[in-house]
Backbone and ligand atoms as CSV (ligand in chain L), in Angstrom:
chain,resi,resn,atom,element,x,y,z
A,1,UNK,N,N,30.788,-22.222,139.807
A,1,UNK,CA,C,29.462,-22.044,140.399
A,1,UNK,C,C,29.485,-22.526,141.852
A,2,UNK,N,N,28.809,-21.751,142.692
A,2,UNK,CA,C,28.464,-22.083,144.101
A,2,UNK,C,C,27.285,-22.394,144.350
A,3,UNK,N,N,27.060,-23.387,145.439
A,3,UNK,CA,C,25.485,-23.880,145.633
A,3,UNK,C,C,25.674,-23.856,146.950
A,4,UNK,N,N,24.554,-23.461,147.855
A,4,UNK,CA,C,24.329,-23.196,149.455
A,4,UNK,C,C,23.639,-24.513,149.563
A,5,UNK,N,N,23.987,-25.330,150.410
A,5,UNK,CA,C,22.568,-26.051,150.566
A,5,UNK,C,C,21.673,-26.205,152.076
A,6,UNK,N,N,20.917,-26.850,152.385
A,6,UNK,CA,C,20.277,-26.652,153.555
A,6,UNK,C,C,18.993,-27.833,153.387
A,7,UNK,N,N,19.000,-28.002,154.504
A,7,UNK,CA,C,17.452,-28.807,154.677
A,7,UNK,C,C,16.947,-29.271,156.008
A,8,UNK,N,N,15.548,-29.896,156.549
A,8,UNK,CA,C,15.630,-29.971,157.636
A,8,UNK,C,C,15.917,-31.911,158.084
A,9,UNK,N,N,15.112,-32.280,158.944
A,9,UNK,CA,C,15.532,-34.160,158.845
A,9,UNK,C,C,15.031,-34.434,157.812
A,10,UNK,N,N,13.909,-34.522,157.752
A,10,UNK,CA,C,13.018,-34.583,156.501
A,10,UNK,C,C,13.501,-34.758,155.268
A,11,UNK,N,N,14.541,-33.736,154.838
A,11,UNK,CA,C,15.279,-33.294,153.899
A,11,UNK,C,C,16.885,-34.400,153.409
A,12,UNK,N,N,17.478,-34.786,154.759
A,12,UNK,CA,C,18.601,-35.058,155.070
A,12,UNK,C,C,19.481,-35.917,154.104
A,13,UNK,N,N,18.257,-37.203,153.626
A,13,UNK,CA,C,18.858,-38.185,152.713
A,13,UNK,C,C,19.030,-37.233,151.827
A,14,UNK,N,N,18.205,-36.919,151.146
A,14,UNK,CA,C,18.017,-36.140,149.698
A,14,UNK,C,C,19.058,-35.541,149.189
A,15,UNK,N,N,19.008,-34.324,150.452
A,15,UNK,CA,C,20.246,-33.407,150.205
A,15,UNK,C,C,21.636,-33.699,150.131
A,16,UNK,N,N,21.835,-34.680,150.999
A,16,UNK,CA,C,23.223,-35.128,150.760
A,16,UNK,C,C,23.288,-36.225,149.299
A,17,UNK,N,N,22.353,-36.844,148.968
A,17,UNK,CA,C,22.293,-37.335,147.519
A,17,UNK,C,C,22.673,-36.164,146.527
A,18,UNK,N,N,22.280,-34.824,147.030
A,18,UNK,CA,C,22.183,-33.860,145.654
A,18,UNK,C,C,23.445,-33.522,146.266
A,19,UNK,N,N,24.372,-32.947,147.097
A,19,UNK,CA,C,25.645,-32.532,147.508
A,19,UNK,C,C,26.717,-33.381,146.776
A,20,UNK,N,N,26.443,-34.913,146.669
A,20,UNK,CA,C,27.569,-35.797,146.124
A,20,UNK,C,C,27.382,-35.328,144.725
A,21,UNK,N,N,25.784,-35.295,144.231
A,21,UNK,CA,C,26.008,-35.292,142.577
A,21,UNK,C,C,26.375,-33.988,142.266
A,22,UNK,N,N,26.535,-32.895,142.782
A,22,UNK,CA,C,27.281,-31.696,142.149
A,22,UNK,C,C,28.514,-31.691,142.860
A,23,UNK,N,N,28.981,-31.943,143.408
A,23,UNK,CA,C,30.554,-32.204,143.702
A,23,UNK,C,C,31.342,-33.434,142.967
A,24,UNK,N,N,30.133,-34.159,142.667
A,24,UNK,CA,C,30.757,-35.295,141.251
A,24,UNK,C,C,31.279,-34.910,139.890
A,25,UNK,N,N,30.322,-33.377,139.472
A,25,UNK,CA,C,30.336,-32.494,138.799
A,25,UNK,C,C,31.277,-31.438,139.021
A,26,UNK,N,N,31.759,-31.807,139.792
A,26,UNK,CA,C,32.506,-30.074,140.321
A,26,UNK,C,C,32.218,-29.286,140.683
A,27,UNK,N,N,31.351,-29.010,141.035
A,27,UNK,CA,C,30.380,-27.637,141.520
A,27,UNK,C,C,30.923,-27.551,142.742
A,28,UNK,N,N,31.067,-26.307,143.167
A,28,UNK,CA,C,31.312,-26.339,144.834
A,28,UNK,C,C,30.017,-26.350,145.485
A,29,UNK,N,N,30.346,-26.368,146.664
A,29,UNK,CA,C,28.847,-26.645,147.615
A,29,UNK,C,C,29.394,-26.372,148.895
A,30,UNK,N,N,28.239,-25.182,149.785
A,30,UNK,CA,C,28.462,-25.206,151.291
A,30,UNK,C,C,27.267,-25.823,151.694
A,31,UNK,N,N,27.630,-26.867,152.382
A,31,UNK,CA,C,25.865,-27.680,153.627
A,31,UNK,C,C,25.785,-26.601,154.597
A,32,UNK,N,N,24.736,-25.817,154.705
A,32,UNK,CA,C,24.093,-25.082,156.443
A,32,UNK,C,C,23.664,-26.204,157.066
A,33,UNK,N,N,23.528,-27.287,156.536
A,33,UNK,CA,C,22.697,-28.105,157.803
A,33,UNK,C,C,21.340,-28.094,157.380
A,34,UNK,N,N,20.668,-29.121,158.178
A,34,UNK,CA,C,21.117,-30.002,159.480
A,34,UNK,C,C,21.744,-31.242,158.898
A,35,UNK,N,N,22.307,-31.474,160.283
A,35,UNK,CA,C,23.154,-32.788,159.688
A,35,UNK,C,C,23.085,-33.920,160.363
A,36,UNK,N,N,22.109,-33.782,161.007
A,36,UNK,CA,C,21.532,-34.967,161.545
A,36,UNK,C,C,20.438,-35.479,161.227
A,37,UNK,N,N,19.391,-36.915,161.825
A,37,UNK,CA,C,17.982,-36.899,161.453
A,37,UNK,C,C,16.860,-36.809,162.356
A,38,UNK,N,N,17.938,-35.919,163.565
A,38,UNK,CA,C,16.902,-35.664,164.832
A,38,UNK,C,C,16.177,-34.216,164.296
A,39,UNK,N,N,14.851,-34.407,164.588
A,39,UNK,CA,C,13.819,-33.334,164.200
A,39,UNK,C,C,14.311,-32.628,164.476
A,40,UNK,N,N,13.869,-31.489,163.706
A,40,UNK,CA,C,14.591,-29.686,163.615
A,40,UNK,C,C,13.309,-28.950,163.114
A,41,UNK,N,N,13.618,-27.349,163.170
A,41,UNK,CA,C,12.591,-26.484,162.444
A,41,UNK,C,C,13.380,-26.156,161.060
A,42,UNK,N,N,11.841,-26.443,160.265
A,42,UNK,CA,C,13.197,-25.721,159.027
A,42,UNK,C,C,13.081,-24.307,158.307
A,43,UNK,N,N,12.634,-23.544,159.187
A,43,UNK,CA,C,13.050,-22.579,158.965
A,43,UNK,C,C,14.221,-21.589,159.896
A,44,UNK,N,N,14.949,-22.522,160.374
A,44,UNK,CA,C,16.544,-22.396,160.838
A,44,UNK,C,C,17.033,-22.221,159.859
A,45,UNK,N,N,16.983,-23.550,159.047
A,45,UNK,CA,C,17.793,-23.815,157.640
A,45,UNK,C,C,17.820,-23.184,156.783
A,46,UNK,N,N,16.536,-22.545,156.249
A,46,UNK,CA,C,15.477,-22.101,155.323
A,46,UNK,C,C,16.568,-20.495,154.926
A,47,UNK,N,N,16.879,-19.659,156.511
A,47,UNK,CA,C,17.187,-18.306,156.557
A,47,UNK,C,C,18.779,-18.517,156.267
A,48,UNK,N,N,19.107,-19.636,156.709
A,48,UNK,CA,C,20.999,-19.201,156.989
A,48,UNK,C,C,21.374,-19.461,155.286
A,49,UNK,N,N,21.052,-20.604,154.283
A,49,UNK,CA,C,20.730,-20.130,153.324
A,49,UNK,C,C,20.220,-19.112,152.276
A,50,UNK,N,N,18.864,-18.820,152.444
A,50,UNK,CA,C,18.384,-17.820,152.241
A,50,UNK,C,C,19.091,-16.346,152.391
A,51,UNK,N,N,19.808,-16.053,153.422
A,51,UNK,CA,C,20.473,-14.788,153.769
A,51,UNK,C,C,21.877,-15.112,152.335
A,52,UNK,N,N,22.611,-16.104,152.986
A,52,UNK,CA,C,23.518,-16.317,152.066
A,52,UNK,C,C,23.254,-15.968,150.464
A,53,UNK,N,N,22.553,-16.539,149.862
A,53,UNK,CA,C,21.685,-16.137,148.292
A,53,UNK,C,C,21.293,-14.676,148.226
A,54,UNK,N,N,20.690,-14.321,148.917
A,54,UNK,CA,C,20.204,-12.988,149.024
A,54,UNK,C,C,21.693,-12.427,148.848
A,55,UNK,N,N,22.609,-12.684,149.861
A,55,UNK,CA,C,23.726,-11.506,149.752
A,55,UNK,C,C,24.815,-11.951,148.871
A,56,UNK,N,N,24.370,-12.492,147.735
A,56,UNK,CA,C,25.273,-12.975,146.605
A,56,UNK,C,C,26.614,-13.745,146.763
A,57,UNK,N,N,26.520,-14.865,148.138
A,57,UNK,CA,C,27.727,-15.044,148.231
A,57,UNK,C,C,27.479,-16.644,147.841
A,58,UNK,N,N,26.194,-16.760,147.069
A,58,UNK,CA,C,26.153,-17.837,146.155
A,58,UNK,C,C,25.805,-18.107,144.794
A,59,UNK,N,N,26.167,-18.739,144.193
A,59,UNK,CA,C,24.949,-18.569,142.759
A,59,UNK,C,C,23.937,-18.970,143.074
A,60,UNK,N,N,23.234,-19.692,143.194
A,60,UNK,CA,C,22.282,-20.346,144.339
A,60,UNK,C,C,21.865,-21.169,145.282
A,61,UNK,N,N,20.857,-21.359,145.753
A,61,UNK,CA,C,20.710,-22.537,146.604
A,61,UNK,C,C,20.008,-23.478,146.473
A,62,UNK,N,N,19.790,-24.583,147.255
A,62,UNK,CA,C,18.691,-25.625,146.938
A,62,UNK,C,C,18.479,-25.945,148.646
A,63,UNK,N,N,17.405,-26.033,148.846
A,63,UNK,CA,C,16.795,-26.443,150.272
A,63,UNK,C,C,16.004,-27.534,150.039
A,64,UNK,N,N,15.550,-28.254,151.120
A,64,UNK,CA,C,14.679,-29.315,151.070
A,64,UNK,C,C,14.126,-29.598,152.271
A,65,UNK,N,N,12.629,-29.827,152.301
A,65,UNK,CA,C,12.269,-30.843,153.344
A,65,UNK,C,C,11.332,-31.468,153.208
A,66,UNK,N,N,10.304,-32.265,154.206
A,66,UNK,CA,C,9.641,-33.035,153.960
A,66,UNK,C,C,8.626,-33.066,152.098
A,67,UNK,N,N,8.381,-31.591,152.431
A,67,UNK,CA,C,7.520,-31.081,151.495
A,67,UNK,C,C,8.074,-30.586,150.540
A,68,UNK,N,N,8.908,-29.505,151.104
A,68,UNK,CA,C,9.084,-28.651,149.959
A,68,UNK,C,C,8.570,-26.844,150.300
A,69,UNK,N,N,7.418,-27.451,151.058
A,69,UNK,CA,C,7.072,-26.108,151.177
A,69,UNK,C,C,7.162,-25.272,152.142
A,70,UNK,N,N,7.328,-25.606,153.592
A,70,UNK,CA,C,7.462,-24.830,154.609
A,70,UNK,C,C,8.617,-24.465,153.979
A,71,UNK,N,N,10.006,-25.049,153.556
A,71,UNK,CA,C,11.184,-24.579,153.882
A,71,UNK,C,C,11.322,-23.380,152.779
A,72,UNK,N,N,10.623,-23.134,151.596
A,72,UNK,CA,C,10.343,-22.394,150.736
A,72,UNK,C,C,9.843,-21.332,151.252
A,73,UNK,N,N,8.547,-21.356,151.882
A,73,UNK,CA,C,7.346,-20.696,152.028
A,73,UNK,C,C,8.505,-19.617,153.263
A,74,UNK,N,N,9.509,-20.205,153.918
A,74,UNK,CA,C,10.176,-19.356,154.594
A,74,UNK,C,C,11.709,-18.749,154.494
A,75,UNK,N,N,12.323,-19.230,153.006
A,75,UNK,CA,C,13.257,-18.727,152.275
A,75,UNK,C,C,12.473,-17.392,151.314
A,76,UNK,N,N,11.225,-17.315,151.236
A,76,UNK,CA,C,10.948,-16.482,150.414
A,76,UNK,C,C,10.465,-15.242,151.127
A,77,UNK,N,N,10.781,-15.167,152.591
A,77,UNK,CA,C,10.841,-13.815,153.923
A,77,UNK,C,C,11.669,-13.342,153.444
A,78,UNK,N,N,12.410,-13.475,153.039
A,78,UNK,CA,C,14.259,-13.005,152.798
A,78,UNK,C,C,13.898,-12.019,151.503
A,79,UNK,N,N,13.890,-11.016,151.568
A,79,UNK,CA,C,14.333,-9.727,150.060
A,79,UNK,C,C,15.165,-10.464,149.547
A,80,UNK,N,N,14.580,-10.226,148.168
A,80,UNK,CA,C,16.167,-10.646,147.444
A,80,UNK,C,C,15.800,-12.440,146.939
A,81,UNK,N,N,15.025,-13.152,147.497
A,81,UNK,CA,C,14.735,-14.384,147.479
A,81,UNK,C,C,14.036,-14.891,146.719
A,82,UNK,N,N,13.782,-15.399,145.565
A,82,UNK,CA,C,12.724,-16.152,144.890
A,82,UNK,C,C,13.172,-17.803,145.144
A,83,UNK,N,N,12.245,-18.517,145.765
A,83,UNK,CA,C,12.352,-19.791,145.948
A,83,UNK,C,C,11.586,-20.397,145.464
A,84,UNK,N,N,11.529,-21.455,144.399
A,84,UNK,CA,C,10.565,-22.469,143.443
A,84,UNK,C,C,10.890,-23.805,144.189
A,85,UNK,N,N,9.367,-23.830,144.854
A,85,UNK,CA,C,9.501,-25.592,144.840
A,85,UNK,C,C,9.312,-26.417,143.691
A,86,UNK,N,N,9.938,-27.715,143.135
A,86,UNK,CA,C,10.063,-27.612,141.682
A,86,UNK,C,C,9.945,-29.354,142.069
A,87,UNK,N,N,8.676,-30.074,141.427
A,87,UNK,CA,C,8.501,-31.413,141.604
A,87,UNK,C,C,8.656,-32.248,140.036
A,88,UNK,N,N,8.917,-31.048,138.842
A,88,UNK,CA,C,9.453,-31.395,137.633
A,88,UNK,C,C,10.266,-30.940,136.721
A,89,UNK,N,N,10.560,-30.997,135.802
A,89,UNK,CA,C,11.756,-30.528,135.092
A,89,UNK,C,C,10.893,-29.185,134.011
A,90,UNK,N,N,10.209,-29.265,133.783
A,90,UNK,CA,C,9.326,-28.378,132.784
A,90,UNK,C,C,9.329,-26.828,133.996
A,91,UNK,N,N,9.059,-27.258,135.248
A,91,UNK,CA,C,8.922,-25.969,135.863
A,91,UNK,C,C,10.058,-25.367,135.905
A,92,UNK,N,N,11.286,-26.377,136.024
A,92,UNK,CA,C,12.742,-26.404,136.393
A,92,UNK,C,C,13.540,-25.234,135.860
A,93,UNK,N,N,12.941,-25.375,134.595
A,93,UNK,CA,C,13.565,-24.638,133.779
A,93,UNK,C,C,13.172,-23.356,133.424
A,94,UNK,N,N,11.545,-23.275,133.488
A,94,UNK,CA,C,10.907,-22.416,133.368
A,94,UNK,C,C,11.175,-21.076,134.276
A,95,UNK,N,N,11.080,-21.867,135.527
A,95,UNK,CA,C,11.686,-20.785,136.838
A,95,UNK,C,C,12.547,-20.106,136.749
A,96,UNK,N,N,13.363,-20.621,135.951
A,96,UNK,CA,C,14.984,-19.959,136.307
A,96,UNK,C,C,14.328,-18.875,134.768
A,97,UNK,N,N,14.100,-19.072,133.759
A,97,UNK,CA,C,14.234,-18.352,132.745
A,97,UNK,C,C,12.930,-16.982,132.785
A,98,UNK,N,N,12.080,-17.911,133.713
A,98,UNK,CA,C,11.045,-16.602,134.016
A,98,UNK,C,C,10.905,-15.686,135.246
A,99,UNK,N,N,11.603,-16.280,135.956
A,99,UNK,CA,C,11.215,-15.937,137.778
A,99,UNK,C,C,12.914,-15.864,138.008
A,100,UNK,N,N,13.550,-16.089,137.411
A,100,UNK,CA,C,14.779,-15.567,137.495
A,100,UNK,C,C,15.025,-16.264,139.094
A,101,UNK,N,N,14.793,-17.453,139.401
A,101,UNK,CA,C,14.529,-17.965,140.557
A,101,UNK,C,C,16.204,-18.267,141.193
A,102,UNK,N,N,16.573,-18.074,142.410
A,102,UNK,CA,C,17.619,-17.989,142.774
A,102,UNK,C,C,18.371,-19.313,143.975
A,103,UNK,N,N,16.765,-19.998,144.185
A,103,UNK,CA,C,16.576,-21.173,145.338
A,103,UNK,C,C,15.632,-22.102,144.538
A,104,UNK,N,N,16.034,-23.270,144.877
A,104,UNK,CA,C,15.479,-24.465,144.179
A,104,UNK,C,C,15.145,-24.992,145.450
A,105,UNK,N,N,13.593,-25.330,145.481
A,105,UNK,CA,C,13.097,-26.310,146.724
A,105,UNK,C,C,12.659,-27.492,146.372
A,106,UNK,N,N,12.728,-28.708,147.145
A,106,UNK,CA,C,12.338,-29.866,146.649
A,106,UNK,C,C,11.514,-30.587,148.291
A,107,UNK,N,N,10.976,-31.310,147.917
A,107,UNK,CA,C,10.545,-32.274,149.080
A,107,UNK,C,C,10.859,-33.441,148.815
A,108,UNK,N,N,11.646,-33.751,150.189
A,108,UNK,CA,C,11.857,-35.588,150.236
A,108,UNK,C,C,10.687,-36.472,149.790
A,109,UNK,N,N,9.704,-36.527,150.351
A,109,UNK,CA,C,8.630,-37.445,150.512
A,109,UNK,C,C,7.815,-37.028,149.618
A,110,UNK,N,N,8.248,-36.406,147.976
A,110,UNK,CA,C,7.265,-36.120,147.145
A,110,UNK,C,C,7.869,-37.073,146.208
A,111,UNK,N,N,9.176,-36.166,145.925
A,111,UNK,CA,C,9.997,-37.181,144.542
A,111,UNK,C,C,10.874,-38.435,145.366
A,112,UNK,N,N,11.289,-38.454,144.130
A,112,UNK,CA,C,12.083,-39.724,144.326
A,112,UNK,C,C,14.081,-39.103,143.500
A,113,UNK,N,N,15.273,-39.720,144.439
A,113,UNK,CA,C,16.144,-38.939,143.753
A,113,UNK,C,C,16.660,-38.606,142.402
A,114,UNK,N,N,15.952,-39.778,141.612
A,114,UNK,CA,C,16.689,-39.564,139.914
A,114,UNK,C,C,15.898,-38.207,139.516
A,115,UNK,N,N,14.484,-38.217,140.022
A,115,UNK,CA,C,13.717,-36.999,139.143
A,115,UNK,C,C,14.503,-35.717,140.326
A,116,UNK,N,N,14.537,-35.703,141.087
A,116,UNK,CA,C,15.513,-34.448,141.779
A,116,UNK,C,C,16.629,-34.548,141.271
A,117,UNK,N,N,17.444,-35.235,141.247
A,117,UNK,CA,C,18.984,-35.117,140.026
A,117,UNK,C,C,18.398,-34.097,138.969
A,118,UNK,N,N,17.741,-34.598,138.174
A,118,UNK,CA,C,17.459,-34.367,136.953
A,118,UNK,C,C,17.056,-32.631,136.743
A,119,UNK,N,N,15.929,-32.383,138.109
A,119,UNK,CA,C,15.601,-31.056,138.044
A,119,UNK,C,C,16.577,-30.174,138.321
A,120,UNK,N,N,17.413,-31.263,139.575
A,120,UNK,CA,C,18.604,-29.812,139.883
A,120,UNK,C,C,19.774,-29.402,138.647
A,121,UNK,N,N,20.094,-30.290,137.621
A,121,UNK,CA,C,20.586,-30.254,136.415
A,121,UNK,C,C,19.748,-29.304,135.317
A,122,UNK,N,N,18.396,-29.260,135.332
A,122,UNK,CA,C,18.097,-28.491,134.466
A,122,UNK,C,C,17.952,-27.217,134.870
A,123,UNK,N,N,17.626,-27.127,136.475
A,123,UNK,CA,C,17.427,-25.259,137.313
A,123,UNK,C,C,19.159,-24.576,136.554
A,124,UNK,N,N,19.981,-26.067,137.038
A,124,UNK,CA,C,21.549,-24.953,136.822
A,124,UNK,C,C,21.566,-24.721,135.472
A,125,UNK,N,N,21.299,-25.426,134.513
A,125,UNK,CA,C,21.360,-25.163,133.210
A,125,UNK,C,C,20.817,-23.991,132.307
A,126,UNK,N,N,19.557,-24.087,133.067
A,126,UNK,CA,C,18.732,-22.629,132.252
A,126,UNK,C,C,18.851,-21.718,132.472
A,127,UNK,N,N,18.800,-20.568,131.675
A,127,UNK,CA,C,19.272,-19.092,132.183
A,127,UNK,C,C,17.466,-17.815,131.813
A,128,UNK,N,N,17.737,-16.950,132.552
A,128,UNK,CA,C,16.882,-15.854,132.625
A,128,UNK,C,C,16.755,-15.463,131.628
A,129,UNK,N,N,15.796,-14.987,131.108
A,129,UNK,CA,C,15.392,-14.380,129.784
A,129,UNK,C,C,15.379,-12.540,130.155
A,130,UNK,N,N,15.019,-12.173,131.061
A,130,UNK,CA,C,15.045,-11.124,130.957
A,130,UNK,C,C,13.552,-10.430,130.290
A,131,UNK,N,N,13.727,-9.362,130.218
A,131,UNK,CA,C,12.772,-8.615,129.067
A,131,UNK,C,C,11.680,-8.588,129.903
A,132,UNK,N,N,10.636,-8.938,129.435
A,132,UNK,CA,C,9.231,-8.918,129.919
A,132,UNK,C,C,9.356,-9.507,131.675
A,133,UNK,N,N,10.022,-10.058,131.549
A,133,UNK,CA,C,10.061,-11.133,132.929
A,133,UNK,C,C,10.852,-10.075,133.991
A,134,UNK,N,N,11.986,-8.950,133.535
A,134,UNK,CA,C,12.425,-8.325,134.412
A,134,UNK,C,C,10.997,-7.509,135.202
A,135,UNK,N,N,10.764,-6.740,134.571
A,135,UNK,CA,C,9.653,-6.379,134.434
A,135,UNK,C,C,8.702,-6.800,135.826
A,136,UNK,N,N,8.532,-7.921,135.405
A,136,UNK,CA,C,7.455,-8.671,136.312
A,136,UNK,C,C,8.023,-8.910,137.659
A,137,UNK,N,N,9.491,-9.050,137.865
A,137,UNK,CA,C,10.411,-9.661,139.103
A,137,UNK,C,C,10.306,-8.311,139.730
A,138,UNK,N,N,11.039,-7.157,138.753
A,138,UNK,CA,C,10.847,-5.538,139.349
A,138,UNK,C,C,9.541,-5.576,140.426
A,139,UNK,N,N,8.635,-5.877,139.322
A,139,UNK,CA,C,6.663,-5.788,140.590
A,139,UNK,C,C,6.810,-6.754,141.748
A,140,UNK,N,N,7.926,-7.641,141.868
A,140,UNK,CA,C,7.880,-8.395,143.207
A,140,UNK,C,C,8.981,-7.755,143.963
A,141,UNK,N,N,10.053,-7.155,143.701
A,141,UNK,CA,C,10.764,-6.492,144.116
A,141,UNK,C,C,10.076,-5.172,145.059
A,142,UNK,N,N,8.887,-4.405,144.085
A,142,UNK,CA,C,8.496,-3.363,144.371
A,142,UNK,C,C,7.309,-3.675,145.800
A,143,UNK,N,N,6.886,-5.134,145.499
A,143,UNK,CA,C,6.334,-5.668,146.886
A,143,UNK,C,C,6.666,-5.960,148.194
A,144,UNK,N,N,7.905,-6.782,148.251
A,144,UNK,CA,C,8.987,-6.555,149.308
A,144,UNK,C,C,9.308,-5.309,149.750
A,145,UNK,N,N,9.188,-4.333,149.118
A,145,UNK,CA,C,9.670,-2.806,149.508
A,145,UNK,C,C,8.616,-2.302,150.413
A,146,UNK,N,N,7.359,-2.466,149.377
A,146,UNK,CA,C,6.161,-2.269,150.698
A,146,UNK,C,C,5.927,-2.400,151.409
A,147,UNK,N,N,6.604,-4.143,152.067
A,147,UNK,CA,C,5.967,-4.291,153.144
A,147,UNK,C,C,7.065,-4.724,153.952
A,148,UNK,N,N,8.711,-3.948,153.703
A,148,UNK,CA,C,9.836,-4.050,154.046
A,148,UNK,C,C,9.774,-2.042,155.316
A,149,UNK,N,N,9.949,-2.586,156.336
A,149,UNK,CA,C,10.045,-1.756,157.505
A,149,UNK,C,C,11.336,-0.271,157.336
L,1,LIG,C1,C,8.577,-32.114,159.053
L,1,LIG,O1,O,7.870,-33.164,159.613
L,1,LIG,C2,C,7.785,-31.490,157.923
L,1,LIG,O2,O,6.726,-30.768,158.434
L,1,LIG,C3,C,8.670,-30.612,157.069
L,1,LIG,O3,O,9.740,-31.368,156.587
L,1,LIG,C4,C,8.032,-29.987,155.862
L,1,LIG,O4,O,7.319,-30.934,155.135
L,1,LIG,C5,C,7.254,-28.768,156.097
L,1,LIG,O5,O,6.749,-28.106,155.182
């Protein structure tokens, strides 16, 4: 399995907390950055990820920043992108099996790292159900198309 990761300062501790624990695991992992904790935009981060996922050259990604949500709210421009900001494990799982979700977002300054461990362990764990849910991803698919140039 491959994981993209990305985040902005905001993000910085976090992400590199979640980079050690899946490389503790074995998982591979590419950082986009940033890699510093001088302020940034994060939707720099948000796309060079985001593109990456989109063009399958990951299994997925995980982004982060202050919130959670700008860096989401602008991984999910990207076709091809479903990004869940995910502040518990119940959604964690849910996402991936219903929304077939492909980006895991988190915010620094919401959780704390054991409950982000925990979620990013259950996003990789759960799998898509399919069926009814394709279905429903198809109607977001068919939305992007609309309002894709
Ligand atoms: C940066 O201060 C902050 O705005 C950013 O990390 C994020 O929370 C935006 O949604």
């Amino acid at each position: 399995m491959r994981i993209a990761l990305g985040c902005d300062h905001g993000g910085l501790e976090l992400k590199n907390i979640i980079i050690k624990h899946l490389e503790d695991k074995g998982i591979e992992t590419k950082d986009f950055g940033t890699d510093t904790a001088e302020s940034c935009d994060y939707p720099d981060y948000a796309i060079k990820v985001a593109e990456e996922v989109a063009a399958k050259k990951f299994d997925f990604g995980i982004l982060v920043c202050g919130t959670g949500i700008g860096i989401s709210i602008a991984a999910n421009k990207v076709p091809g992108v479903r990004a869940a900001l995910c502040s518990d494990t119940f959604s964690a799982h849910a996402t991936r099996q219903h929304n077939d979700a492909n980006i895991l977002a988190f915010g620094a300054r919401v959780i704390g790292p054991g409950l982000a461990l925990d979620i990013v362990d259950t996003f990789l764990n759960a799998e898509f159900e399919g069926g009814r849910h394709q279905t429903r991803i198809d109607k977001i698919t068919a939305i992007e198309k609309k309002y894709s140039k």
